[in-house]
PALUM-999686 format. One record per residue (C-alpha): x, y negated, z; residue in one letter; residue number from 1. Coordinates in nm, 3 decimals. Example, Ala and Ser with C-alpha at 12.3 -4.5 7.8 and 13.67 -1.06 7.14 Angstrom:
BEGIN
<node <1.230, 0.450, 0.780>, A, 1>
<node <1.367, 0.106, 0.714>, S, 2>
END
This chain:
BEGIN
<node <5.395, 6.809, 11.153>, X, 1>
<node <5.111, 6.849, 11.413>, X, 2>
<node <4.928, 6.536, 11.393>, X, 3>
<node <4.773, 6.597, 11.786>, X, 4>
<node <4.836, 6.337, 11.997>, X, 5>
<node <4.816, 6.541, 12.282>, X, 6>
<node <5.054, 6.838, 12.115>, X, 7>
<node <5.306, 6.613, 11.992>, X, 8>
<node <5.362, 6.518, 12.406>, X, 9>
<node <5.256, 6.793, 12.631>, X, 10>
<node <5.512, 6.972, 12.781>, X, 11>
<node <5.793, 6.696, 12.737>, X, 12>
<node <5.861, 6.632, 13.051>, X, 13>
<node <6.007, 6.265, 13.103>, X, 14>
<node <6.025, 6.172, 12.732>, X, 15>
<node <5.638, 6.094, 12.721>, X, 16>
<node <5.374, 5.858, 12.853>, X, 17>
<node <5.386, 5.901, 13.217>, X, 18>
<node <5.021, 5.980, 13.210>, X, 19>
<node <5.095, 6.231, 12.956>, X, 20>
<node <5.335, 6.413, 13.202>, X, 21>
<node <5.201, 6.722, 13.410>, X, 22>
<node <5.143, 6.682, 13.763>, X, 23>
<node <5.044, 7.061, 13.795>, X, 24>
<node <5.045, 7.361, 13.560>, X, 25>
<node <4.950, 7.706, 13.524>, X, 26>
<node <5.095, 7.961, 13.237>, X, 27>
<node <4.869, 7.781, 12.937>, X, 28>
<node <4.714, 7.474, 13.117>, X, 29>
<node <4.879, 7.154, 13.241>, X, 30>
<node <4.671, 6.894, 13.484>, X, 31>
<node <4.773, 6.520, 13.378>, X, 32>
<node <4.658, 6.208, 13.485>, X, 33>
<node <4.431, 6.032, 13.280>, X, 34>
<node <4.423, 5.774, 13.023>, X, 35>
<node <4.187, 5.507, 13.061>, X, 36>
<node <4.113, 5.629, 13.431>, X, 37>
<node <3.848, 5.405, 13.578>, X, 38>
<node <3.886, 5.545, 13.956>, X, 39>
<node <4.208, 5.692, 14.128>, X, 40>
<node <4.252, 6.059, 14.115>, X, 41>
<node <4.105, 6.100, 13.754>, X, 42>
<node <4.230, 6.399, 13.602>, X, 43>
<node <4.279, 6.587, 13.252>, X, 44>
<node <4.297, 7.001, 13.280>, X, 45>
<node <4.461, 7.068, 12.920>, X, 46>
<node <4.525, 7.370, 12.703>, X, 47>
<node <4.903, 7.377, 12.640>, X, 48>
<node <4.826, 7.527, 12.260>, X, 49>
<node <4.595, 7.355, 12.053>, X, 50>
<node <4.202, 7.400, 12.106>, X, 51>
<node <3.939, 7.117, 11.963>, X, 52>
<node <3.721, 7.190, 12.255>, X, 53>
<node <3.696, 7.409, 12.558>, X, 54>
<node <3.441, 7.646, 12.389>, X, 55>
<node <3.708, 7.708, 12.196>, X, 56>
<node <3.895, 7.901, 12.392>, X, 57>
<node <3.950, 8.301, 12.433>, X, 58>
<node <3.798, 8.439, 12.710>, X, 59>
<node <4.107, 8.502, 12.886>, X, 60>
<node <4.182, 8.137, 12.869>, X, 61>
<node <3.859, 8.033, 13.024>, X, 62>
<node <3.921, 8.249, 13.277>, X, 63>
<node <4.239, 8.109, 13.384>, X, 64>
<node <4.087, 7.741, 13.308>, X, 65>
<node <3.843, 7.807, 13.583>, X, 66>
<node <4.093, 7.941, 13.822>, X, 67>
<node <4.289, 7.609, 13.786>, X, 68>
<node <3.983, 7.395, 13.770>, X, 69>
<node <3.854, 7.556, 14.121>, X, 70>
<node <4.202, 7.472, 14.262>, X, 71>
<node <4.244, 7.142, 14.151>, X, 72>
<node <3.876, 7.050, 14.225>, X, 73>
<node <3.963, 7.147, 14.614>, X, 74>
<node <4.280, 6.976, 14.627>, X, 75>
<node <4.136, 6.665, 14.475>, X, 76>
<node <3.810, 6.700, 14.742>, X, 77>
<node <4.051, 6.681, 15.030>, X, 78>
<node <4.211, 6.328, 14.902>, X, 79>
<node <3.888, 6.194, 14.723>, X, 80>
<node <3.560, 6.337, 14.784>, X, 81>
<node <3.304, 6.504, 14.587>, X, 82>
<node <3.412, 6.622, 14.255>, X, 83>
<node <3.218, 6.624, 13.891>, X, 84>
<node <3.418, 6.774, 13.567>, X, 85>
<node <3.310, 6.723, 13.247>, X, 86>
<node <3.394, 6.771, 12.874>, X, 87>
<node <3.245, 6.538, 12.532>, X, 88>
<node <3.294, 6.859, 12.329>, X, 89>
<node <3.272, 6.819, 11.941>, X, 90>
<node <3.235, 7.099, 11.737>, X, 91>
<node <3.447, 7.060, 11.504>, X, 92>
<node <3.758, 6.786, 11.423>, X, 93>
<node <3.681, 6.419, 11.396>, X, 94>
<node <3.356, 6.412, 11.557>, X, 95>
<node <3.289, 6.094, 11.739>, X, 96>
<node <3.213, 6.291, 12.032>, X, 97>
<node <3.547, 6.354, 12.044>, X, 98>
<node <3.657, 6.014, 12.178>, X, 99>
<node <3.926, 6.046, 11.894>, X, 100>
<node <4.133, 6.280, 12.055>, X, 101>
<node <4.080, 6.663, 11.917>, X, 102>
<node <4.245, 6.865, 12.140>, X, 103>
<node <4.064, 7.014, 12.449>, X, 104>
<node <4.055, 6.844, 12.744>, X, 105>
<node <3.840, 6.920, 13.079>, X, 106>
<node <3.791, 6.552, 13.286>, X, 107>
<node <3.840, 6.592, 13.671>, X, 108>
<node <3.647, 6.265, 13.840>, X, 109>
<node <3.599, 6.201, 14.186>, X, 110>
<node <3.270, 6.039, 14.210>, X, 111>
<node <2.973, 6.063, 14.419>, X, 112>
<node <2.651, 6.016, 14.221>, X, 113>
<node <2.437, 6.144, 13.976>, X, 114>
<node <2.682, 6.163, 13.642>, X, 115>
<node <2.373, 6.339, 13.446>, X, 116>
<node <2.120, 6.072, 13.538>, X, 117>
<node <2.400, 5.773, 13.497>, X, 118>
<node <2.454, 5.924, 13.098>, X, 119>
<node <2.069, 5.917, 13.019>, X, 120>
<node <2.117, 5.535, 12.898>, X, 121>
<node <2.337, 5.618, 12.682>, X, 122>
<node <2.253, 5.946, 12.552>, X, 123>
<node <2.028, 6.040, 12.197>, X, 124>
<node <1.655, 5.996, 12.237>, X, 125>
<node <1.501, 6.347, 12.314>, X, 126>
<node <1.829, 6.496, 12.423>, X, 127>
<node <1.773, 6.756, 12.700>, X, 128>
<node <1.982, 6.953, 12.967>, X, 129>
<node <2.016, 7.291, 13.086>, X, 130>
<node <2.210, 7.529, 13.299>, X, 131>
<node <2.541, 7.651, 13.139>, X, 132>
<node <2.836, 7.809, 13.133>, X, 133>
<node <3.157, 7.792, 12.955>, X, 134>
<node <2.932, 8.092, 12.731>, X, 135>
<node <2.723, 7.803, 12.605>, X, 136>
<node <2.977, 7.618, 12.533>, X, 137>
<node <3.141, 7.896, 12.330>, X, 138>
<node <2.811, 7.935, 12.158>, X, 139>
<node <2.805, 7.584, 12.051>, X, 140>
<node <3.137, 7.583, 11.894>, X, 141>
<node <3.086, 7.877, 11.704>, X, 142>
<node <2.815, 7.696, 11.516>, X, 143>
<node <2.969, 7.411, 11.515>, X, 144>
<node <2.771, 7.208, 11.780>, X, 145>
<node <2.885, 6.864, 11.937>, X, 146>
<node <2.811, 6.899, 12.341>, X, 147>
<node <2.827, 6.722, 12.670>, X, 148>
<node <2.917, 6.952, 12.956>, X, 149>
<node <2.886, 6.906, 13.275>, X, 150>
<node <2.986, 7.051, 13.634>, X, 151>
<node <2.866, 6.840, 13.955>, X, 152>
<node <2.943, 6.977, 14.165>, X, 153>
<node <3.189, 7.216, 14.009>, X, 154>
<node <3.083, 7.564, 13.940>, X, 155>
<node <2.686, 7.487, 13.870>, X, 156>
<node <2.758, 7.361, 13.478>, X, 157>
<node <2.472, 7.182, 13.281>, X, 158>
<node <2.498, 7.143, 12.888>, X, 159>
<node <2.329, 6.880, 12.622>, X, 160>
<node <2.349, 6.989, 12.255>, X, 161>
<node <2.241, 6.691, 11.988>, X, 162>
<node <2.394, 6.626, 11.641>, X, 163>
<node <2.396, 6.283, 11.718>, X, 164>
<node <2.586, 6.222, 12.033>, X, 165>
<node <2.780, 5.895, 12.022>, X, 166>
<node <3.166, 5.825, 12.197>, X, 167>
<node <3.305, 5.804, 12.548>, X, 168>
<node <2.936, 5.901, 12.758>, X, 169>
<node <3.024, 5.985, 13.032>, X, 170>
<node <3.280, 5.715, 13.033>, X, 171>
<node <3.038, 5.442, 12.982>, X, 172>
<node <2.785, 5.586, 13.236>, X, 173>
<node <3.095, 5.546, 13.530>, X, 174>
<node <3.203, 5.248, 13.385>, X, 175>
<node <2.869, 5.101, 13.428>, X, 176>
<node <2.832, 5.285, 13.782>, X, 177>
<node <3.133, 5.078, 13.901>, X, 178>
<node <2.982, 4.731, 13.773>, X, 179>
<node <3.243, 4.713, 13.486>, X, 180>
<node <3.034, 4.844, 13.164>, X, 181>
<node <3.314, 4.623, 12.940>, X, 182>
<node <3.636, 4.898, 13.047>, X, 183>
<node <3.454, 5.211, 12.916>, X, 184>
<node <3.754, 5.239, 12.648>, X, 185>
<node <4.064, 5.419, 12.730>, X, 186>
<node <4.194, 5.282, 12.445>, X, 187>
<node <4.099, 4.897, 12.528>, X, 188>
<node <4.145, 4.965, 12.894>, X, 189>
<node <4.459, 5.169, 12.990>, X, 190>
<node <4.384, 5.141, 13.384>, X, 191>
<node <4.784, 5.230, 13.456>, X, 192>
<node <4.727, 5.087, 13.784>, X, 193>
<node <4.499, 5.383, 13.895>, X, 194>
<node <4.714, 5.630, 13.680>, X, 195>
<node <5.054, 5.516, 13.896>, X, 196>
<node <4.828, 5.562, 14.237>, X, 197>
<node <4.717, 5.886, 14.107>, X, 198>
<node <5.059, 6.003, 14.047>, X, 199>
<node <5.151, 5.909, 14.398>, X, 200>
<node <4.870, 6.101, 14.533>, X, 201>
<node <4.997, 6.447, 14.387>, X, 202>
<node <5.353, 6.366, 14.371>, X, 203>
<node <5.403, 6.592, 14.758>, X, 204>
<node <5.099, 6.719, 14.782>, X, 205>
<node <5.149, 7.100, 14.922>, X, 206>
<node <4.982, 7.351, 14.720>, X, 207>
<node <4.867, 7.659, 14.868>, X, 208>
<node <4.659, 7.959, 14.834>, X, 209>
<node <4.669, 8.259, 14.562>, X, 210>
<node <4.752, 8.186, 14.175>, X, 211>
<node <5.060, 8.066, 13.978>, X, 212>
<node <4.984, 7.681, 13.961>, X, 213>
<node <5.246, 7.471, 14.036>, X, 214>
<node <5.423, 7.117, 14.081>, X, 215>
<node <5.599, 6.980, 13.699>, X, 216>
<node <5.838, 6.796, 13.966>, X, 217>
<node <5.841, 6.417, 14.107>, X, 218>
<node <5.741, 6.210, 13.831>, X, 219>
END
């Protein structure tokens, strides 16, 4: 039995986690609310089969990924603001990169500051950034790199490559952003209050415009 957290619950419809349930999908991605979200409208673009990490995926399936990502980037700009996506991307299983989940999983955060310069606190001495794409991200999996990836604003993508890059970054740099450093954990720090309000957000929300993405239903 698949021991994926994510692939034992993705595509279940009402007999999962209600942040676990798709608000949006395309053929091999499903958009979810997030776990542990520490601002309304925080969202997870997932593979529906089982990647570690987005530079993991075939090309064809990045392509479609940023499709979706584009889309649900402008939908969440009309309700939110500015929009930064993100992925901790291990390079293998059981990295603590990983945040402990090992399935691929792009974060969709409405926030409107500097993510990159927020994560320096907490990142490796020496670690640097440069411009990416989802090719350098590809690259690092293949040899087995851990990552941070960035997109703020979406479609200009940075990347930071270091063997030693610790849990939940990102998540502690907006968690310390907001003035509450303690809730970085999704695990400690469910936030189901900002998961329900996110729900309502895209429960009607009229999608339009070319692509096959569409509502999972009123959850």
């Amino acid at each position: 039995m698949n021991s994926c957290c994510l692939c034992n619950e993705i595509g279940l419809g009402r007999e999962v986690k209600q942040w676990n349930r798709a608000l949006l999908q395309s053929d091999r991605f499903v958009v979810v609310p997030s776990l542990g979200a520490l601002k309304r409208g925080w969202l997870l673009i997932i593979p529906k089969s089982h990647f570690v990490s987005l530079g993991a995926l075939s090309a064809d399936l990045a392509i479609e990924l940023n499709t979706l990502k584009i889309r649900v980037a402008s939908m969440m700009t009309a309700m939110f603001g500015p929009v930064c996506a993100f992925e901790h991307g291990p390079g293998a299983a059981k990295r603590s990169v990983g945040c402990g989940v090992d399935h691929a999983h792009l974060h969709m955060v409405p926030i409107d500051f500097d993510l990159v310069a927020a994560a320096q606190t907490f990142l490796p001495p020496g670690t640097t950034w440069t411009w990416a794409t989802w090719d350098n991200c590809r690259e690092a999996t293949r040899s087995g790199c851990d990552y941070l990836y960035i997109e703020q604003p979406v479609g200009n993508g940075r990347i930071a490559i270091n063997p030693a890059l610790g849990s939940q970054i990102f998540r502690k740099a907006i968690a310390a952003h907001l003035g509450v450093p303690e809730q970085f954990n999704w695990r400690d720090f469910p936030q189901e209050r900002n998961i329900l309000d996110t729900i309502t957000a895209f429960a009607d929300l009229p999608i339009s415009g070319p692509g096959d993405i569409t509502h999972s239903g009123r959850l």
